[in-house]
N, C-alpha and C positions, 0 to 999 in steps of 0.2 A: 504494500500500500504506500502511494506517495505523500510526502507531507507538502502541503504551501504554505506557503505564507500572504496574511493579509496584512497590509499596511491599512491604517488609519492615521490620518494624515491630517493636523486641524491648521486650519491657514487662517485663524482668526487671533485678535489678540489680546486672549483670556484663553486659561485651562476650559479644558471641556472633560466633561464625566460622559462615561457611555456605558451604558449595561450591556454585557458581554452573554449570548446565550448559547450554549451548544461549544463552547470552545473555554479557554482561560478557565478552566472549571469553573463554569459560570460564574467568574470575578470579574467587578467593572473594575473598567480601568478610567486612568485621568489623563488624557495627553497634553502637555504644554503646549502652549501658544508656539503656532509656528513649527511643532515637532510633528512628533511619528513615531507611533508606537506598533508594534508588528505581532500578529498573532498565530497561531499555526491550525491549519484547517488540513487533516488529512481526507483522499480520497470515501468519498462513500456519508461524509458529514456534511449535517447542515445546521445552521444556525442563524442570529442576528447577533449586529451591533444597532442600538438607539443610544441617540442622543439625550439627555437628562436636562432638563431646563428647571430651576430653581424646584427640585423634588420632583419635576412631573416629565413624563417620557413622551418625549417628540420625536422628528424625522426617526427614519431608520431604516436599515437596510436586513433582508431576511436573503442567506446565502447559500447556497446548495454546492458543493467541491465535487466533480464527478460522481454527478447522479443517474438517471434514466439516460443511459444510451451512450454514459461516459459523456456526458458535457454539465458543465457549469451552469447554475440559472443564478440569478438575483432577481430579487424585485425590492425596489426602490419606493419609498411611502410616506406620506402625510398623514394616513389614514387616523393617527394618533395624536396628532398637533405637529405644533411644529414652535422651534424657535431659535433657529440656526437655518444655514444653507447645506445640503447634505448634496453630494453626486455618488457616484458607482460605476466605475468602469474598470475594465480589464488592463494591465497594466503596460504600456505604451500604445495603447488601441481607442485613441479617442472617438470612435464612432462606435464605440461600445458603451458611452457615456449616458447612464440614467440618473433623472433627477435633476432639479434645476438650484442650476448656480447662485440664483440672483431670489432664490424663494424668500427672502425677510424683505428684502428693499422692493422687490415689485408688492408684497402682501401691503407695505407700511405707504407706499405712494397709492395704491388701490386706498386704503382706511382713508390717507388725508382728503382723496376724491369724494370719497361716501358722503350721502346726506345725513343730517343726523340722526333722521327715521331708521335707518341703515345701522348704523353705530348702536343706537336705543337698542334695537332689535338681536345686539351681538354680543352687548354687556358683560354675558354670563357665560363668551367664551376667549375673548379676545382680551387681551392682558396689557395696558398699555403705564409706562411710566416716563415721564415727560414729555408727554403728547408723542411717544414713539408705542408702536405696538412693540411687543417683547417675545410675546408667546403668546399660543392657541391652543385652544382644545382641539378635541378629533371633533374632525368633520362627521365622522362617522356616527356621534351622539349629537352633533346639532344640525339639520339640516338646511338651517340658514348659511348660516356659518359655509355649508359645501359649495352652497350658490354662490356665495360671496367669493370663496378662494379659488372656484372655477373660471372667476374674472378673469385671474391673472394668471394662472399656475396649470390650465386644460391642458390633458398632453401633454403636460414637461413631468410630469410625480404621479403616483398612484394617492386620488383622495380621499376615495372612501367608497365606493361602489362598483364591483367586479361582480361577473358572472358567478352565483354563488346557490346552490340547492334551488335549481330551478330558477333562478331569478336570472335575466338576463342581462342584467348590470348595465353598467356606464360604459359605450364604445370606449374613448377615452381612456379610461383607468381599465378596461380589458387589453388593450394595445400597450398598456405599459407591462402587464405581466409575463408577453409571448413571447418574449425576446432570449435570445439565450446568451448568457452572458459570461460573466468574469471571476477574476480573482482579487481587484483590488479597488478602496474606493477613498474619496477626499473629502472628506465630511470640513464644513464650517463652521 
């Protein structure tokens, strides 16, 4: 069985926590600003890394190492909040890149545009401190809130509605999951 390795990679500049599942015997780790912390995923495992935003788990990436057919899958997600920028791709293969770079700054230019019927309405999931949003709930428990982040984010992140026990889900968030993917990713 082969081992890989996964780099997690934070290009922000603040430590980032990330709960580690299925690997680091499910220990989170903290990666420094700027660093890279590397994890080991042998053939046949799968697991995630998410993001941690003040106690509460956002972005996140769910990873499969040589699964059905000997290939890699990821899928790349919002579906839990979000409060960082998260990507996922395979490692020198940038058209294997899932996940949107730019998910806090286009969320927070979306919020300043909103009405404040709009904002009223999102209270209970959107987190803001100094007139910045910060963090989100899962779209997946509010479903204003998925409308709202479909604004900006359609197609670039899995939000909250996939083909799932008969339900035919979100085109959209079905087209992020069919892709077969990688070994490493650069979370923000």
């Amino acid at each position: 069985m082969a081992i890989h390795t996964l780099f997690v990679r934070n290009m922000s500049n603040h430590d980032q926590r990330f709960q580690v599942h299925g690997w680091n015997n499910n220990q989170d780790i903290v990666v420094k600003a700027h660093s890279e912390s590397k994890i080991q995923a042998p053939d046949g495992t799968s697991g995630a890394i998410i993001a941690v935003h003040d106690g509460h788990i956002g972005e996140q990436a769910e990873i499969t190492k040589h699964g059905f057919g000997g290939n890699d899958f990821i899928d790349m997600s919002n579906i839990c909040g979000a409060g960082g920028n998260m990507i996922v791709q395979q490692v020198g293969d940038p058209k294997t890149r899932k996940g949107d770079p730019r998910f806090m700054q286009n969320l927070n230019n979306a919020w300043k545009k909103a009405s404040q019927q709009t904002k009223d309405g999102l209270k209970n999931c959107v987190f803001v401190k100094d007139g910045k949003v910060v963090r989100i709930g899962a779209p997946k428990d509010f479903p204003k809130l998925e409308q709202f982040v479909r604004t900006f984010a359609d197609g670039k992140t899995y939000i909250g509605v996939g083909a799932w026990k008969g339900s035919p889900g979100n085109a959209n968030d079905n087209a992020q999951v069919s892709d077969v993917l990688s070994n490493s990713f650069d979370p923000d």
